[in-house]
N, C-alpha and C positions, 0 to 999 in steps of 0.2 A: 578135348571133349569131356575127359570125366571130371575136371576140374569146373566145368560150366556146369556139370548136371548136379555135380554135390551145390553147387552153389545155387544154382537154382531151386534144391530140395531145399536147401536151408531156409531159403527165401519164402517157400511156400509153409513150412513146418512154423516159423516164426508166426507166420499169417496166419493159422490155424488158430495157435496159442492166443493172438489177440483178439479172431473171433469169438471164442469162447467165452474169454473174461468182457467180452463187449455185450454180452448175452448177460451173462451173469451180473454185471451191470446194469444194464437195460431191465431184468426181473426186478433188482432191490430195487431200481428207482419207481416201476410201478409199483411197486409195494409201497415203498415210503409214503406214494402220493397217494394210495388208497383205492387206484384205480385197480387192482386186482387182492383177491385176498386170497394167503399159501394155501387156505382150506378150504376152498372152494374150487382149485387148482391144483389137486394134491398129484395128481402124474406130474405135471409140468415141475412143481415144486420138487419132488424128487429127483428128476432130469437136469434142473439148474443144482439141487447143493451138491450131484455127482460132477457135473462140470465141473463146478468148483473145487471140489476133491481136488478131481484130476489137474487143474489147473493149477493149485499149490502144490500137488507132487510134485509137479513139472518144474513150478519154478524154486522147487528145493535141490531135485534132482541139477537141473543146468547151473545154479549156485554153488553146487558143491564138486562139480565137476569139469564148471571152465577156469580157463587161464583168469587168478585175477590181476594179471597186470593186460594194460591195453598196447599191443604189439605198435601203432601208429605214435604213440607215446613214447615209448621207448625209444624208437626210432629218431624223432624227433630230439626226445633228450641227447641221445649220444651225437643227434649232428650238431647240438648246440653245447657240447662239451659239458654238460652234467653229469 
C-alpha cells in the first residue's frame, strides 16, 4: 500500500508541475496574440511570472537530484549483454 500511495503522489505532483507551465503557457500565448496586455493585468501578470519561478525551481531542483541514468534502460541493456 505505501508503495501505491507514493506512486500515486508522484503521479499527481508531476500533474501539478504540468498544470502550471500549461498556465504559464497559456498567459505568454495570450500575450503574444495581444489578446491580453501584462499592464492592464498586472495581479494576474505577477501570479503567472511567480508560477514560472516556481516552475524552473522545480525543474532545476528534480534535474539535479534525480537518477540520470533510466533504470528500464539499464535493465534492458544488461539483458542484452551491453
Amino acid at each position: 500500500m505505501p508503495q501505491r500511495r507514493s506512486r500515486i503522489l508522484a503521479t499527481l505532483s508531476e500533474t501539478f508541475w504540468v498544470l502550471v507551465l500549461a498556465v504559464v503557457v497559456l498567459f505568454a500565448f495570450f500575450v503574444a496574440l495581444g489578446a491580453v496586455s501584462p499592464g492592464e493585468v498586472a495581479g494576474l501578470t505577477v501570479v503567472v511570472v511567480l508560477l514560472a519561478a516556481l516552475w524552473v525551481a522545480h525543474a532545476v531542483w528534480e534535474s539535479r537530484h534525480s537518477d540520470p541514468h533510466d533504470r528500464a534502460t539499464v535493465r534492458a541493456r544488461e539483458r542484452r549483454g551491453f
